[in-house]
BAFIKE-26716 format. One line per field, with one value per atom (N, C-alpha, C, O, CB): residue number from 1; residue in one letter; atom name; x, y, z. Coordinates in steps of 0.2 Angstrom, whole numbers, plus 5000, padded with zeros to 4 digits. Atoms other than C-alpha are relative to their C-alpha. Glycine has a CB too. Layout:
// residues N
nr <- NUM	...;
rest <- A	...;
atom <- CA	...;
east <- X	...;
north <- Y	...;
up <- Z	...;
// end
This chain:
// residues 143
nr <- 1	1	1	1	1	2	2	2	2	2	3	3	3	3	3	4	4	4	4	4	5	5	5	5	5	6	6	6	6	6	7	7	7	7	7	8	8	8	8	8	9	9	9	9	9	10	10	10	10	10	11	11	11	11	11	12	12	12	12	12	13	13	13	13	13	14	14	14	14	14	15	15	15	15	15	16	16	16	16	16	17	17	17	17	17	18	18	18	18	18	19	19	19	19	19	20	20	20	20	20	21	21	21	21	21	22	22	22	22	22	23	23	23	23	23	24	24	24	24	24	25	25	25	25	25	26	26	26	26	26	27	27	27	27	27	28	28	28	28	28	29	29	29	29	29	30	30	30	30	30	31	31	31	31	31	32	32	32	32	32	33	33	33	33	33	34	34	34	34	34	35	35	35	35	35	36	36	36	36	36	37	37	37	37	37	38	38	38	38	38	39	39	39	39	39	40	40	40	40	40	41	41	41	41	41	42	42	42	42	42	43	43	43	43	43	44	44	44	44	44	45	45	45	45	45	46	46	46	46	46	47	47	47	47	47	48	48	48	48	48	49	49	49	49	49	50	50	50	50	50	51	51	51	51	51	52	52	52	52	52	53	53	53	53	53	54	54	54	54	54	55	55	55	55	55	56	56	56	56	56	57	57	57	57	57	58	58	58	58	58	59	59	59	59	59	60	60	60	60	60	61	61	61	61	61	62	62	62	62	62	63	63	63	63	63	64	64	64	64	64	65	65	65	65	65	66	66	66	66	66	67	67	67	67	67	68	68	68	68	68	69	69	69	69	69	70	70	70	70	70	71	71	71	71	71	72	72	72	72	72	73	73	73	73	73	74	74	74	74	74	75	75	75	75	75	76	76	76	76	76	77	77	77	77	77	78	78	78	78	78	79	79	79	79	79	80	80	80	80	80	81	81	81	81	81	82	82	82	82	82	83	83	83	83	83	84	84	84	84	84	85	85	85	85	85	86	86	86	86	86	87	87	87	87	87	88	88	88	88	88	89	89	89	89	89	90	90	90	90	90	91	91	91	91	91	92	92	92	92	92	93	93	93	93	93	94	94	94	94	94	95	95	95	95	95	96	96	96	96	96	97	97	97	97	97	98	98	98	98	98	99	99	99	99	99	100	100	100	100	100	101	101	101	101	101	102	102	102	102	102	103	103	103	103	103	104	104	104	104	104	105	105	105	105	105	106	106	106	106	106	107	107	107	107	107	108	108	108	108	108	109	109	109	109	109	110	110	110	110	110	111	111	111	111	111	112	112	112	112	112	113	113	113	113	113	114	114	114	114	114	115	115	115	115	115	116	116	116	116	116	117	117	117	117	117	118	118	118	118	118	119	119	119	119	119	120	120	120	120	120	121	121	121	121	121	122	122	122	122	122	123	123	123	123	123	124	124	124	124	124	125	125	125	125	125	126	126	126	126	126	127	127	127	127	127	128	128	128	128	128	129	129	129	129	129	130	130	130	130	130	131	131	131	131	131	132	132	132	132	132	133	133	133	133	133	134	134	134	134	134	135	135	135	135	135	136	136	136	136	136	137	137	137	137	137	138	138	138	138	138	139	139	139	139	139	140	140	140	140	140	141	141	141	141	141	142	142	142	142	142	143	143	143	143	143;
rest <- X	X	X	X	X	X	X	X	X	X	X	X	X	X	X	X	X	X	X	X	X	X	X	X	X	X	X	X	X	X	X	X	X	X	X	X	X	X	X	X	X	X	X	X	X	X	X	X	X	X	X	X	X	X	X	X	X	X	X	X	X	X	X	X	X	X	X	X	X	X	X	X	X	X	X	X	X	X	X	X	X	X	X	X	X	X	X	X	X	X	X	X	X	X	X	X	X	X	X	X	X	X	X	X	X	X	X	X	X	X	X	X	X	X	X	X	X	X	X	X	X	X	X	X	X	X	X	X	X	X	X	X	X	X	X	X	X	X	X	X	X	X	X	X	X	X	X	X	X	X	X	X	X	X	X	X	X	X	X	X	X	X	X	X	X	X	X	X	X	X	X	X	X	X	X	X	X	X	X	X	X	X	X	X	X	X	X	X	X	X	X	X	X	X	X	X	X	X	X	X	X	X	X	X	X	X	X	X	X	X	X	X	X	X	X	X	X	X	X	X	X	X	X	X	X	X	X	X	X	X	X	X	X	X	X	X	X	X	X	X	X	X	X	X	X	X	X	X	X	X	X	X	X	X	X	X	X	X	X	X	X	X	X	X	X	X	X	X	X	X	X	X	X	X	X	X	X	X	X	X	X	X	X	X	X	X	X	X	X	X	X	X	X	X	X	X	X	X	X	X	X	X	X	X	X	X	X	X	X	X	X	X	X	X	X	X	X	X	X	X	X	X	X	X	X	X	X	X	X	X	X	X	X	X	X	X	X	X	X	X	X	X	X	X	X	X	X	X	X	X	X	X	X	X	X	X	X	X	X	X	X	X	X	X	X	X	X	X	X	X	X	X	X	X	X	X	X	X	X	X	X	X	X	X	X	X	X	X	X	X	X	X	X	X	X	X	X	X	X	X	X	X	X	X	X	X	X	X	X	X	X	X	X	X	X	X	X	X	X	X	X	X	X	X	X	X	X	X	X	X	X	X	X	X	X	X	X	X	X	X	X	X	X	X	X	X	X	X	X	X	X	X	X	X	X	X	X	X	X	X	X	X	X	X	X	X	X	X	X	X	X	X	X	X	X	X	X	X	X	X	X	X	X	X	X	X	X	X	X	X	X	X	X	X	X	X	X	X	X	X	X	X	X	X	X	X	X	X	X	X	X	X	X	X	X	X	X	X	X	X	X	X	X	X	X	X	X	X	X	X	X	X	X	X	X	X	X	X	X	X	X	X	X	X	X	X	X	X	X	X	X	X	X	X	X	X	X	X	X	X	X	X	X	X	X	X	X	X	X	X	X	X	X	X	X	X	X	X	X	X	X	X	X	X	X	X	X	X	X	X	X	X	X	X	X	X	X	X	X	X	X	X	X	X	X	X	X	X	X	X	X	X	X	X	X	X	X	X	X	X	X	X	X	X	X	X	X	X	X	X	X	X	X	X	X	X	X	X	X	X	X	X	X	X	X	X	X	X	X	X	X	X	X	X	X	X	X	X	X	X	X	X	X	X	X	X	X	X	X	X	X	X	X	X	X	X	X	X	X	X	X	X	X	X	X	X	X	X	X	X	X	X	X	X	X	X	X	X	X	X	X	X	X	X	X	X	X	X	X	X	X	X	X	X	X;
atom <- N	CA	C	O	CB	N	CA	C	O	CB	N	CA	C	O	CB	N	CA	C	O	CB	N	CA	C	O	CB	N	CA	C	O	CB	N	CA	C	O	CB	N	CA	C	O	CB	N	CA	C	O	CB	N	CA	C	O	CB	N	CA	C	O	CB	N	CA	C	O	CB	N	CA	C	O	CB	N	CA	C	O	CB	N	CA	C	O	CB	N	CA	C	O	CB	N	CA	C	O	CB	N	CA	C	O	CB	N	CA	C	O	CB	N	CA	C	O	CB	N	CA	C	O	CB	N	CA	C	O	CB	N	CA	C	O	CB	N	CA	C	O	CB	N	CA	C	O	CB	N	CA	C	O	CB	N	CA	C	O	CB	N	CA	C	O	CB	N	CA	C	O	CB	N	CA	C	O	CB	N	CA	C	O	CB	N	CA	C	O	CB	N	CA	C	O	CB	N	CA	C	O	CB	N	CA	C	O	CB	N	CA	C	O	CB	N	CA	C	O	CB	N	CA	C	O	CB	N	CA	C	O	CB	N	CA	C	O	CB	N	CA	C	O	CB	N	CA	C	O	CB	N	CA	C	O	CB	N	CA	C	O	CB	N	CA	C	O	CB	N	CA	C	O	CB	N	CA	C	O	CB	N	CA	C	O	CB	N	CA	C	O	CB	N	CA	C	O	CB	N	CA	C	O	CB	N	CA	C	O	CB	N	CA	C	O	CB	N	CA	C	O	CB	N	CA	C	O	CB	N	CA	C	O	CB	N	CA	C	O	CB	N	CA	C	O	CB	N	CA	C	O	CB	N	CA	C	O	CB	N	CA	C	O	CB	N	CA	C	O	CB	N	CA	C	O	CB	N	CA	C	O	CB	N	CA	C	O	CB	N	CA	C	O	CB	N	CA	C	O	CB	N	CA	C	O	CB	N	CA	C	O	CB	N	CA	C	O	CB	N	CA	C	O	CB	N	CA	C	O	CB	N	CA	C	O	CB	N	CA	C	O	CB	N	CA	C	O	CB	N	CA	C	O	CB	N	CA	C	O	CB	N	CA	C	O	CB	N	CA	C	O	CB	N	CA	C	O	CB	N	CA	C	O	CB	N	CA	C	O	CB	N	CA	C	O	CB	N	CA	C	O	CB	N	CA	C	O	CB	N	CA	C	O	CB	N	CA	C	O	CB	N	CA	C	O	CB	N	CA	C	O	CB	N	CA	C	O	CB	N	CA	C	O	CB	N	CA	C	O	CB	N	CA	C	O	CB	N	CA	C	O	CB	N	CA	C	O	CB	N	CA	C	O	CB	N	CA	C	O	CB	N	CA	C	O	CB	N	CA	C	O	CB	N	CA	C	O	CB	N	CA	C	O	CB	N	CA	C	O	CB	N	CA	C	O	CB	N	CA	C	O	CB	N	CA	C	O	CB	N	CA	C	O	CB	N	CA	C	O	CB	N	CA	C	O	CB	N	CA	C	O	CB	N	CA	C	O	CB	N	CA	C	O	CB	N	CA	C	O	CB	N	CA	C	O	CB	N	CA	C	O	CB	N	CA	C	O	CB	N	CA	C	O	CB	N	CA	C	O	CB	N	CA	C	O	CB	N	CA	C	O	CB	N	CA	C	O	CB	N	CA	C	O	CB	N	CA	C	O	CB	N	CA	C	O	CB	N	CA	C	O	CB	N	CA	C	O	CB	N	CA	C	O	CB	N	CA	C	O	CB	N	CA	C	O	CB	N	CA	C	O	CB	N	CA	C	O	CB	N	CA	C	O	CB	N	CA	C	O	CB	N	CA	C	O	CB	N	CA	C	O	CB	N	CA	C	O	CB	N	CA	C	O	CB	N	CA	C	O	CB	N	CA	C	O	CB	N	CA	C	O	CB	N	CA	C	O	CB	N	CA	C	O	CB	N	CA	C	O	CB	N	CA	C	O	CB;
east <- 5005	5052	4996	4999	5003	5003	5038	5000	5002	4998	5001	5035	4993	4990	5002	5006	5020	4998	5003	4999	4999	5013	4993	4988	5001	5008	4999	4999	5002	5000	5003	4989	4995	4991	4996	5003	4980	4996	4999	5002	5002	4968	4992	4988	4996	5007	4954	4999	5002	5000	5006	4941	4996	4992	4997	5006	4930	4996	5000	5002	5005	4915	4999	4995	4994	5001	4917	5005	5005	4995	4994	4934	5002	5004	5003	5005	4929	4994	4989	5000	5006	4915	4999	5001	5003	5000	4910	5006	5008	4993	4994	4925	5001	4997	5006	5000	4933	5003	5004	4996	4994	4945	5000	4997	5006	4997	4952	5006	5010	4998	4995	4963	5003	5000	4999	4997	4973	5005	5009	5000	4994	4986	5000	4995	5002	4999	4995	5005	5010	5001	4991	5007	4999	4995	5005	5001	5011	4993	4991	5000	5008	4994	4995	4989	4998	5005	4986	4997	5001	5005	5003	4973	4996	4993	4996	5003	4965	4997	5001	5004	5002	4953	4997	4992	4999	5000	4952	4995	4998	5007	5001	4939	4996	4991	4998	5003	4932	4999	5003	5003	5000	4925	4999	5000	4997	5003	4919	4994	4992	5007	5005	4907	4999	4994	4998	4997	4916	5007	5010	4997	4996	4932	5004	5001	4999	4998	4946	5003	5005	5004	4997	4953	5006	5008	5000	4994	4971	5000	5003	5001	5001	4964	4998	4999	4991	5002	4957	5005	5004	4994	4992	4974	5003	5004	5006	4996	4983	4995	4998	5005	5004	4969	5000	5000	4994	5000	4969	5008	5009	4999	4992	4989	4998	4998	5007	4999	4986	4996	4998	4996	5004	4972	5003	5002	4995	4996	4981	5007	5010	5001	4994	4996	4998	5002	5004	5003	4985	4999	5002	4991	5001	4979	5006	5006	4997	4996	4996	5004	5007	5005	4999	5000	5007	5008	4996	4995	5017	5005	5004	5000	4995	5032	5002	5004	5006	5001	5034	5005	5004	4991	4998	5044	4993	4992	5005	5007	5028	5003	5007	4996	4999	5030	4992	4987	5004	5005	5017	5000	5004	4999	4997	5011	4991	4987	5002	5004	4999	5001	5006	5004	4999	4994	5000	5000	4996	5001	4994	5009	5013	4996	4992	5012	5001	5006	5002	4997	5007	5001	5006	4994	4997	5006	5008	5011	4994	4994	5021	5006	5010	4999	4994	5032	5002	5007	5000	5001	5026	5005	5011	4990	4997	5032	5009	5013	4996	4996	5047	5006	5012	4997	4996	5055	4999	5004	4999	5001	5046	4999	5000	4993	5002	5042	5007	5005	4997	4994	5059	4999	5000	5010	5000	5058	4995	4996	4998	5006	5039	5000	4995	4991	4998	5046	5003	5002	5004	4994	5061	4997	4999	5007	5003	5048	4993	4988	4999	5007	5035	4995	4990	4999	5007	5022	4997	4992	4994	5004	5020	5000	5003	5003	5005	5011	4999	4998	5000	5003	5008	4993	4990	5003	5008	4991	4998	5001	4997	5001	4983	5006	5009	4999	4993	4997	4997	5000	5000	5004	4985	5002	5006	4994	4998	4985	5007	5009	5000	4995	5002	5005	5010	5002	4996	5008	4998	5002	4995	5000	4997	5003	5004	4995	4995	5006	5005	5007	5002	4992	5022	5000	5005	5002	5005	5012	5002	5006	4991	5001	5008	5005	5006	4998	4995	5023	5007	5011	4999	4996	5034	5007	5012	4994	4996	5038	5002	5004	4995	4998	5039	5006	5010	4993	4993	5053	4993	4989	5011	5005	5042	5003	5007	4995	4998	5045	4995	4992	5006	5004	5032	5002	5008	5001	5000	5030	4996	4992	4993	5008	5018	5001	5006	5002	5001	5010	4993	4989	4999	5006	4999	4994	4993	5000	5006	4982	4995	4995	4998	5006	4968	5003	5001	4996	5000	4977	5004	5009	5003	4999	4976	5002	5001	4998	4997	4985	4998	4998	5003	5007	4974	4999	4994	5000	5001	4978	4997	4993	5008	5003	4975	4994	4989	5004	5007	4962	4993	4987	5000	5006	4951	4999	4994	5004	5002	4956	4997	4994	5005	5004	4949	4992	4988	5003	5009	4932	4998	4992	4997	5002	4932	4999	4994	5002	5000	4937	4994	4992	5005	5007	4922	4994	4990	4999	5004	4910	4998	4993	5003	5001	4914	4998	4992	5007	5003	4911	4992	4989	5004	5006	4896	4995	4990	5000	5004	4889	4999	4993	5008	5001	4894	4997	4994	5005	5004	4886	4992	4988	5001	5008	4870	4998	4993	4998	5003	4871	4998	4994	5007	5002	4873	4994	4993	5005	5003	4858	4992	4987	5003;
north <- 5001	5022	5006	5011	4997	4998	5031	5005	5002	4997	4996	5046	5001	5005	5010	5000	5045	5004	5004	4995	4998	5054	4996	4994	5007	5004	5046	5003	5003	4994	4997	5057	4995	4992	5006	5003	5049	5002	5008	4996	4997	5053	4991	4988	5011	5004	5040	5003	5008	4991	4997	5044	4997	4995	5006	5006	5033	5005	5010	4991	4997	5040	4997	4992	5000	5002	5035	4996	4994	4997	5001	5027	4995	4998	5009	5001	5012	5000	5002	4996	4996	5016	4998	4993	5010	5000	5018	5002	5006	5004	4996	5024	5000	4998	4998	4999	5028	5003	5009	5002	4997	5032	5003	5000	4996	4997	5044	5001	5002	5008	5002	5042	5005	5003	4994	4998	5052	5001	5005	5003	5001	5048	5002	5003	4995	4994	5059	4997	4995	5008	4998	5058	5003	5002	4995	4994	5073	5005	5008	4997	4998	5080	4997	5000	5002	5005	5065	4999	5000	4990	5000	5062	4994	4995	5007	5005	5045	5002	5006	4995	5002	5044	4996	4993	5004	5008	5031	4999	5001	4996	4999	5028	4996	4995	5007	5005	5016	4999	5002	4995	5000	5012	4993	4988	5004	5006	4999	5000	5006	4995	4999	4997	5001	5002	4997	5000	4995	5001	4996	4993	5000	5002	5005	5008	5001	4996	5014	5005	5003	4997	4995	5029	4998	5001	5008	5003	5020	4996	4996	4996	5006	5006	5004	5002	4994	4996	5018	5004	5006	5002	4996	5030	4994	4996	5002	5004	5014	4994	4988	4998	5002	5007	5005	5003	5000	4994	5023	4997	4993	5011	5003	5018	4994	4993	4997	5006	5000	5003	5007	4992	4998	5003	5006	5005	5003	4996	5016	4999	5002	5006	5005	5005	4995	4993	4998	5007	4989	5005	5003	4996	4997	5003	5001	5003	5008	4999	5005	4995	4991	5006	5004	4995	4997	4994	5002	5001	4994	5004	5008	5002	4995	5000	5005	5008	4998	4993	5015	5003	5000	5003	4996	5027	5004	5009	5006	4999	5031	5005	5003	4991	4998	5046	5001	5002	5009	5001	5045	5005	5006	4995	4995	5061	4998	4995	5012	5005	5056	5007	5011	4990	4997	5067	4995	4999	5004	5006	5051	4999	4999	4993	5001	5050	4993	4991	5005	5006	5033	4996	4993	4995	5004	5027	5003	4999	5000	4996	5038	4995	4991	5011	5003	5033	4993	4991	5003	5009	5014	4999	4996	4997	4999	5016	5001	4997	5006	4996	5027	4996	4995	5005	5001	5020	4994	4990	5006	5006	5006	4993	4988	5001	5007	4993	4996	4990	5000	5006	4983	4998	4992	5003	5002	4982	4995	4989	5005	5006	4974	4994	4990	5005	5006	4963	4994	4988	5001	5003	4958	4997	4992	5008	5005	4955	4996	4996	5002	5003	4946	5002	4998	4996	4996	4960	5001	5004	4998	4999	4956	5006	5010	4997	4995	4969	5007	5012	5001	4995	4980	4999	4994	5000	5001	4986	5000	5004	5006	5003	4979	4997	4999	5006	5006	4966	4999	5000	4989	5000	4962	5004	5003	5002	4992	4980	4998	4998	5009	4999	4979	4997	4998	5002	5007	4962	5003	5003	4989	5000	4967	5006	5005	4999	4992	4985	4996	4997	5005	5002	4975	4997	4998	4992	5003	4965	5005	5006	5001	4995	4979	5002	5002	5003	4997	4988	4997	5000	5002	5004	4975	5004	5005	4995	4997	4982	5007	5010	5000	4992	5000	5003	5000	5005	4997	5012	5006	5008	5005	4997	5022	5003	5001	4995	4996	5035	5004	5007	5005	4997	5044	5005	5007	4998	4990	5063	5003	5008	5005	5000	5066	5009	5012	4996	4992	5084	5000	4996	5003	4997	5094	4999	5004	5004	5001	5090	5005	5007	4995	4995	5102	5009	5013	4996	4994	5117	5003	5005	5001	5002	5117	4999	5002	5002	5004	5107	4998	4992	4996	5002	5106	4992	4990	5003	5007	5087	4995	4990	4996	5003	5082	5002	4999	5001	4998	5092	4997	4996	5010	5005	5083	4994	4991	4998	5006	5068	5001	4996	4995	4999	5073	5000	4997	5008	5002	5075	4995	4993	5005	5004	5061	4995	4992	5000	5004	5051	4999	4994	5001	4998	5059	4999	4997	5008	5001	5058	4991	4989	5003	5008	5037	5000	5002	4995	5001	5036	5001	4997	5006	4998	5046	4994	4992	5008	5003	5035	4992	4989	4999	5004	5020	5001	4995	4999	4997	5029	4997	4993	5008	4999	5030	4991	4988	5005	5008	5010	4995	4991	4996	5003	5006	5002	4998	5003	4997	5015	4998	5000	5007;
up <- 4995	4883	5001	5002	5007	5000	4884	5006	5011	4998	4990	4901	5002	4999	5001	4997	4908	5007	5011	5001	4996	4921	5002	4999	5000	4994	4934	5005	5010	5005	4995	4944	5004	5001	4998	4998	4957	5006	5008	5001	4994	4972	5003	5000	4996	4998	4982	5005	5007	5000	4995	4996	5001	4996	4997	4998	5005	5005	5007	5004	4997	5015	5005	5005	4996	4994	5033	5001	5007	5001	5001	5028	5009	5014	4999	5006	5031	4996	5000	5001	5003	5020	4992	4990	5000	5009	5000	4999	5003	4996	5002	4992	4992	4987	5004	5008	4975	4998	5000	4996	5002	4966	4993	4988	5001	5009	4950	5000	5004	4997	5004	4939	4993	4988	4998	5006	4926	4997	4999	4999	5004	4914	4995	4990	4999	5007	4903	4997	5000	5001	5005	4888	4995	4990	4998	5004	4880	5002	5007	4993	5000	4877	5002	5003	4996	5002	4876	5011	5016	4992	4991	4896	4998	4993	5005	4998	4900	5006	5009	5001	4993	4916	5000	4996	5003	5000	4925	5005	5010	5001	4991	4940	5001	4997	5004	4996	4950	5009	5013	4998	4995	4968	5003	5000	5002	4998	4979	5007	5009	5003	4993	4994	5008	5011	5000	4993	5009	4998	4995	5006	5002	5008	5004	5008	4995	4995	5017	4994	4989	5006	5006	5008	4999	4994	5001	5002	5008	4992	4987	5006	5006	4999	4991	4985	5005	5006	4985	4998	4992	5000	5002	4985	4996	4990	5009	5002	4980	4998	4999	5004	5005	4970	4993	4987	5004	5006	4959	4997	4992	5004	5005	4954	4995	4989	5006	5004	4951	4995	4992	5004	5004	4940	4991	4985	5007	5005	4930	4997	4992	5004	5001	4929	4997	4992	5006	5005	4922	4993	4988	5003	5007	4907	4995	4989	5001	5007	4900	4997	5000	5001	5004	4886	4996	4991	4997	5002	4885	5006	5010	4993	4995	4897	4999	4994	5001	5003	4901	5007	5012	4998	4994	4913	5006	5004	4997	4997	4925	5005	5010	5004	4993	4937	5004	5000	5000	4996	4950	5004	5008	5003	4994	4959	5003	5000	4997	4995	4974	5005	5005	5003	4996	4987	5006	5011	4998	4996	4998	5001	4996	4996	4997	5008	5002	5003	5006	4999	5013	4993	4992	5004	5006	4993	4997	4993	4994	5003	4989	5004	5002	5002	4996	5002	5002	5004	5005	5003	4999	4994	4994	4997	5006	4982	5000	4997	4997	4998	4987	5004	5002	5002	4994	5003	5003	5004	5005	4995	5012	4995	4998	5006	5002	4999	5000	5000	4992	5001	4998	5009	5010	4997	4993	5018	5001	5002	5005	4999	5019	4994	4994	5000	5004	5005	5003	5003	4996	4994	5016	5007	5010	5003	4996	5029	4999	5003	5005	5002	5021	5001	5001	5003	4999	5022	5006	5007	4996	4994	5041	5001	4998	5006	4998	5048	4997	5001	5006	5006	5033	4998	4998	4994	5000	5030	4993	4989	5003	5009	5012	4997	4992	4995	5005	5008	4992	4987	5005	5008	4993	4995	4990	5001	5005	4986	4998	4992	5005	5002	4987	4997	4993	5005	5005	4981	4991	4987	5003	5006	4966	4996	4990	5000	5001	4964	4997	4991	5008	5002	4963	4992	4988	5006	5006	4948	4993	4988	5003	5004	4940	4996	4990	5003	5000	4942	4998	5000	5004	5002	4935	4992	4990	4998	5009	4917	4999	4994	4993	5001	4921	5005	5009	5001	4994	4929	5003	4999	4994	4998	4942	5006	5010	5000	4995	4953	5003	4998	4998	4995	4969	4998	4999	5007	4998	4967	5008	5007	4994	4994	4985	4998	4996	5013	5002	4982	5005	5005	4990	4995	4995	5001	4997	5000	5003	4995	5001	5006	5002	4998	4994	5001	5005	5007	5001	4988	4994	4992	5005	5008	4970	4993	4987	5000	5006	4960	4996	4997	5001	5003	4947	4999	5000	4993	5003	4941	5008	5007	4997	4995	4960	5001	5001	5006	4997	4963	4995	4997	5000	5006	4946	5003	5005	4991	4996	4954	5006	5007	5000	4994	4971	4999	5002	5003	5000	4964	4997	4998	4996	5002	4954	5004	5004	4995	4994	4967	5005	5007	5003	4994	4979	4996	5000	5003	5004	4965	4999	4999	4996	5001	4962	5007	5007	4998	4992	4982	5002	5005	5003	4999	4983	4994	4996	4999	5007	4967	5005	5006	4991	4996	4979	5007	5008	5001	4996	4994	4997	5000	5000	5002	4984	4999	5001	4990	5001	4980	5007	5009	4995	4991	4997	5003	5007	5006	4996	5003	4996	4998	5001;
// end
């Protein structure tokens, strides 16, 4: 099985707001990025948009570590998802996102890294701009 790593980072602009997310997957040497936004959005929703999204690209099963500077997607991943399963997603925020995470995340073995944000971890910090960059791209369409 293959190792993969998934960097991730999203960012919405007024959060709710434009937002957008980056994405990079590595293996070995080899980097993918991945990124997209939307137009009304919250930086949750694009933290754990950047995974899904990076998780639909790979093409076969794979061991997937995920480093997130996001402690809500980390610790979703990590700790709380079997609970808001066990209760039917009542009052969790983006049931959606997270049903389709589950989706996604089917075929692979996958483990949460969470890492500090905005003190220069290079692979976060690429996705930090890319992420503000899709955002702003969405900003401009809005306006």
């Amino acid at each position: 099985m293959k190792k993969i790593t998934l960097f991730s980072d999203g960012s919405a602009l007024g959060n709710p707001g434009p937002g957008g997310f980056g994405t990079i997957l590595r293996y070995h040497n080899n980097e993918r990025i991945i990124s997209g936004g939307e137009l009304h959005t919250t930086n949750n929703r694009m933290e754990l948009r950047g995974v899904i999204e990076g998780l639909k690209a790979l093409k076969e099963p794979c061991e997937v570590e995920i480093v997130s500077d996001s402690s809500y997607v980390i610790k979703g991943i990590n700790e709380w998802l079997d609970s808001w399963i066990a209760r039917g997603f009542k009052k969790v925020k983006n049931p959606d996102l997270w049903q389709e995470y589950m989706e996604v995340a089917k075929p692979h073995h996958i483990h949460g890294i969470w890492v500090r944000g905005h003190v220069g971890h290079e692979e976060n910090e690429r996705c930090d701009d890319i992420a503000r960059a899709k955002a702003e791209e969405f900003k401009a369409l809005a306006n």
